[in-house]
N, C-alpha and C positions, 0 to 999 in steps of 0.2 A: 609592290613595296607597301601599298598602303595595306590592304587586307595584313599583311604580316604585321605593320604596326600598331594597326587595329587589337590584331589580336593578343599582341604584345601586355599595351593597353591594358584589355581585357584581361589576362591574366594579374596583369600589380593589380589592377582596382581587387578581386578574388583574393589575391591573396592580404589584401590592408583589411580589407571588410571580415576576412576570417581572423585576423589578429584583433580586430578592434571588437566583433561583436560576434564572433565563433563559426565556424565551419557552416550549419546548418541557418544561420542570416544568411549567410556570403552565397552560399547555391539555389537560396529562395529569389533572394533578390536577383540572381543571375537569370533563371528559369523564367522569374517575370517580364526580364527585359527583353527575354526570347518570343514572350505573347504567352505564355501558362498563364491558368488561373489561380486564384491564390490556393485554394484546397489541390488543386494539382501539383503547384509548385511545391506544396508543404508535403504532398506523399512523396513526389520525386526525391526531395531535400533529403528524406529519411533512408531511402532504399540507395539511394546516392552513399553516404554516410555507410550503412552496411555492406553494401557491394565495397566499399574503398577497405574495410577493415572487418573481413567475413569470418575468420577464427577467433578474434576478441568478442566480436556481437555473440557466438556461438557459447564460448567461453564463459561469459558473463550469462549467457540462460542457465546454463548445467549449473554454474552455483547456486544459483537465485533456487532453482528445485532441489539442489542438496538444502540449501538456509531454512528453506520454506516448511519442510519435511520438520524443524525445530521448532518454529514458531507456535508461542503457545498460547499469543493472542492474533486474530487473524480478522481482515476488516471484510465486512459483507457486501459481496459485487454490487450488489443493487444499489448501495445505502453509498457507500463511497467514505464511508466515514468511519472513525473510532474513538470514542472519548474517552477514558482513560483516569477517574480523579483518584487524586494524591491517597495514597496508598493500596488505590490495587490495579496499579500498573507498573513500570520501572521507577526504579525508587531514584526521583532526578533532584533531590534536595541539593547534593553536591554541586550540581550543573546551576541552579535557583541561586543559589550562595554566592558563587562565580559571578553570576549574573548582575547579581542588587549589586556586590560589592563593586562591580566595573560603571556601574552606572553612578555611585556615590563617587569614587573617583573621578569622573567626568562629568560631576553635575552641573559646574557651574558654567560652562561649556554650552551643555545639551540644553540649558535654561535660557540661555543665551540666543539660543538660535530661534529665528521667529518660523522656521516649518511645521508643519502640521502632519503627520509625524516628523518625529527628529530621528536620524539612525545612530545610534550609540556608537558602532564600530566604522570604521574610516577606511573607504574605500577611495580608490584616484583612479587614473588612465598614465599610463606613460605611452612610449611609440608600441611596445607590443604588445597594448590590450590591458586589460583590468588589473588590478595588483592592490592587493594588503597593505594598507598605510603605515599600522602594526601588527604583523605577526604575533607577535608575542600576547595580545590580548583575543586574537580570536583562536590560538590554536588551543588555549582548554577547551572551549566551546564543541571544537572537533573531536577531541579527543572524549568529553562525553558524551555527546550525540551517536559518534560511530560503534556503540554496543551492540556486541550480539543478539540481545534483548532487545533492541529495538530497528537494527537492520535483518532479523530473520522475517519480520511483519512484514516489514518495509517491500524487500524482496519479493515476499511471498504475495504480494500485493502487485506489482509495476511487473515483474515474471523473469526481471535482469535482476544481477548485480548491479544496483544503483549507483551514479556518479552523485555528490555532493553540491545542491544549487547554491541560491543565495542564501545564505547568513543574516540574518535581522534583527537586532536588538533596537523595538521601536519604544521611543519612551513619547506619549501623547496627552502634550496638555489638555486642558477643560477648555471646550473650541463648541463652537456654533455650525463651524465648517462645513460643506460636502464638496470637496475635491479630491481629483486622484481617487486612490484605494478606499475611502470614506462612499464612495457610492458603489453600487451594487453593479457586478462583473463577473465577469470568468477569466483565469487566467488560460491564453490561446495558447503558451507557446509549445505544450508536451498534453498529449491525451492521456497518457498513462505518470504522473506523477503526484508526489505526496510532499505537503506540509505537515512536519510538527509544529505545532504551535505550544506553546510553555506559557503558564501563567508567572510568570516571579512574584510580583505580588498581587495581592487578591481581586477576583473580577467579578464584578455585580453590574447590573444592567444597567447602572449609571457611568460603568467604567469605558464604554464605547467597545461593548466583548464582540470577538468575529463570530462573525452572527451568518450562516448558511442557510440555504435551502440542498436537503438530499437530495443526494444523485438522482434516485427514482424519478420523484416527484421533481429537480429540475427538467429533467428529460423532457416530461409531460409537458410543463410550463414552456420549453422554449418550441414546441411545438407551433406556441404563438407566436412567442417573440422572435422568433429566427434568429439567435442572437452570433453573431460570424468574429464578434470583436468590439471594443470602446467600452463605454460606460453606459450605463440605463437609466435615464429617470424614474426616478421615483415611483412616479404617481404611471409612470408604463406599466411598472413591475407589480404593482399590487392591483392593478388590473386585472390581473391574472393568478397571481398568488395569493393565497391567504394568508395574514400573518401569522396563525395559528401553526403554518406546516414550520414557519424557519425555526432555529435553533438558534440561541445566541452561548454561546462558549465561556460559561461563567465557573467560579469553582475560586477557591484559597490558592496561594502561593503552590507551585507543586505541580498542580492539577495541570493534562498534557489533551491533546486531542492530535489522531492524524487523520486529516481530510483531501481528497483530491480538489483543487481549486479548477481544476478543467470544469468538474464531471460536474460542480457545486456552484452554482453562482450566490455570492458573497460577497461581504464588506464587511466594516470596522473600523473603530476608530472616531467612531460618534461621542466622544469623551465628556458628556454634558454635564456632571457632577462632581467626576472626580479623573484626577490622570491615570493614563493606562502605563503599565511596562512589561512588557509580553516580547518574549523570544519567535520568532517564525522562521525555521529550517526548512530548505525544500530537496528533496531527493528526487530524482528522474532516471529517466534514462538513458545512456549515452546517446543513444541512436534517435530522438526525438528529433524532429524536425526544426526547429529553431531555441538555441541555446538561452537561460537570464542574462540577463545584463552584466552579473559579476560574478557569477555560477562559482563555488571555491575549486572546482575542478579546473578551471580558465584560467585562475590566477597567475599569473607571470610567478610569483613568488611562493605557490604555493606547496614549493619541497619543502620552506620553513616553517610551514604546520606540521607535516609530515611524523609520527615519533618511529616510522619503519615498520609500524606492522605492515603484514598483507592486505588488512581490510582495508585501513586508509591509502595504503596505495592504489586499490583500485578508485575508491571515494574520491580519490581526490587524482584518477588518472595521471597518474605517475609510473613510470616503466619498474619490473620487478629487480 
């Protein structure tokens, strides 16, 4: 009787941990508590995930290589990156517009708050996991992000039909700071994913721009650092990096870049002169071993971003 209610047990915790923090936590964490190591738990997590839904993982390749076949800007393996300034990339003024104007409606709000970033849009928790505070202000966001134009890249990139991560509209006062995302990282939770990053209004190197080192040349680098997860000091990372290799993501209102945060160890948000407000979309892919924190694909609520196409229904895994 105990073993069964062990196992019992064991299955609610599985299934709370899949609602509150997604499929791919909920089997890492389980794997670990079995004695896996965390890179084992994390391949298992993924092949787990595929093996449970083996005609959609299938499904979503074949398209990513039909989208891909269109793409008529494409990012270089090695490089991990693409920057994109305002005008000769997708034309995202509509999306920028959207943007300034939702943050002048909530400014006095976002001014309000003493974090270091603020997030514009309002995310909660209820009993079944992450959910849209309002809908109705992030599903334009969706609905210009999920372009042909700029999910045939995307695709052509990650090798799936990407699901839609977190949403981020950060607006970053003039701060001394290094906390959180402000210090230099990689994001662990997916090997193969993509941030767009949008500037809304203009970014110069007093504005705290996300500032990368390439794929390549991280590679090389973390060869010293071993880097497995957390944050970096400072004075580690340029140890070994020159600051001559990073890039800092500057450009007018408009101007887009997509970079993998895995493959790119990065930061921002160093705002010493003037405030930052910069959008950061992440695309992944379903099958990634451990899901964001509020991924729009997760969302409890997120049939009511939905506007019924096909592309957002997969974006935002929803049944056809």
């Amino acid at each position: 009787m105990t073993s069964i209610a062990n196992g019992a047990r064991f299955i609610q915790n599985l299934k709370h941990r899949k609602e509150q923090s997604g499929l791919g936590r909920a089997l890492i964490a389980a794997y670990r508590r079995l004695g896996m190591g965390q890179l084992t738990s994390y391949r298992m997590a993924r092949w787990s995930k595929i093996a449970l839904s083996p005609r959609d993982y299938l499904r979503r390749r074949a398209l990513a290589r039909q989208l891909g076949q269109r793409a008529k800007l494409r990012i270089p393996g090695s490089d991990d990156y693409l920057i994109m300034p305002a005008g000769r990339g997708p034309d995202l003024s509509g999306l920028v517009s959207y943007c300034d104007e939702l943050f002048e409606r909530k400014r006095d709000a976002v001014l309000a708050s003493v974090e270091v970033p603020v997030e514009v849009i309002d995310f909660a928790r209820d009993a079944t996991g992450p959910v849209a505070t309002s809908p109705e202000e992030l599903a334009p966001i969706v609905a210009q992000v999920c372009r042909p134009d700029i999910l045939a890249t995307v695709a052509d990139y990650i090798g799936e039909m990407p699901v839609l991560g977190n949403v981020s509209l950060w607006y970053t006062r003039v701060n001394q700071e290094r906390s959180g995302p402000q210090n230099i990282h990689r994001d662990m939770n997916a090997t193969r994913q993509l941030h767009l990053v949008v500037a809304v209004r203009d970014i110069d190197d007093g504005t705290g721009p996300f500032t990368f080192l390439p794929g390549d040349k991280s590679r090389k680098a973390n060869e010293t650092l071993q880097h497995t997860g957390g944050r970096i000091p400072d004075e580690t990372f340029w140890s070994c990096v020159s600051r001559d290799d990073v890039i800092p993501f500057t450009g007018p209102a408009g101007a887009a870049m997509l970079v993998n945060p895995y493959a790119c160890f990065h930061f921002g948000g160093r705002a010493e002169i003037k405030p930052r407000l910069v959008l950061i979309v992440s695309f992944t892919s379903k099958y990634e071993s451990a899901e964001e924190g509020v991924g729009a694909y997760r969302l409890g609520n997120r049939a009511d971003l939905c506007d019924g196409s096909a592309e957002q229904k997969l974006l935002l895994d929803l049944p056809d």
